[in-house]
C-alpha positions in Angstrom: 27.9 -7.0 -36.0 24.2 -7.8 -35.0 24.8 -6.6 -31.6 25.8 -3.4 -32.5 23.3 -3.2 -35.0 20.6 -4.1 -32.1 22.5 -1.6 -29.7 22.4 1.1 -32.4 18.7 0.7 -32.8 18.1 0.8 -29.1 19.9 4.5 -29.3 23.1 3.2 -27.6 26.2 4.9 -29.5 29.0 3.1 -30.7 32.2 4.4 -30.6 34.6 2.1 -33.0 37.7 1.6 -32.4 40.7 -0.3 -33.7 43.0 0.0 -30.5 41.1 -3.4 -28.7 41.5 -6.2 -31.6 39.2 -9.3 -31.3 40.2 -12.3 -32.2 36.8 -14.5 -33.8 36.1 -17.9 -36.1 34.5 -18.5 -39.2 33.4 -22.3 -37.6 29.8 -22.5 -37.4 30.2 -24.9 -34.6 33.2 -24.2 -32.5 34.9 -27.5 -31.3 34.4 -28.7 -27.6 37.7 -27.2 -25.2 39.7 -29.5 -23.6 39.6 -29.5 -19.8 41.4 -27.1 -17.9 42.7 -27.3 -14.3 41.2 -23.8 -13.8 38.1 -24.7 -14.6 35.4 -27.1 -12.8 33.4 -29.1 -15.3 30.3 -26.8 -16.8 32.0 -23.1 -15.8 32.3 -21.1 -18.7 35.7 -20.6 -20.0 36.3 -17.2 -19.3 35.1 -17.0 -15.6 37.7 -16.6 -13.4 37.9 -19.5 -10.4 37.5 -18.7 -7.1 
C-alpha cells in the first residue's frame, strides 16, 4: 500500500483492479529460500537465467 500511496502523491494514477491477485506474507522476516538449480548463488529469485 505505501507504494501506491507514494505513486499517488507523485500524480501517477492507479487503476485497481481485482483480475491480477497477489499472493503476500504477514512474516516480518521472510525465511531464507532453499537453492534452486535455476538460480546461481546471489541472483534474485525472480530473474530469469540465461
Amino acid at each position: 500500500m505505501a507504494l501506491v500511496q507514494a505513486l499517488e502523491r507523485h500524480g501517477h494514477r492507479i487503476l485497481p483492479t481485482d483480475t491480477c491477485p497477489v499472493e503476500t506474507s504477514s512474516r516480518l522476516h521472510p525465511e531464507p529460500q532453499a537453492a534452486s538449480a535455476t538460480t546461481s548463488p546471489g541472483s534474485p529469485p525472480w530473474k530469469e537465467p540465461r
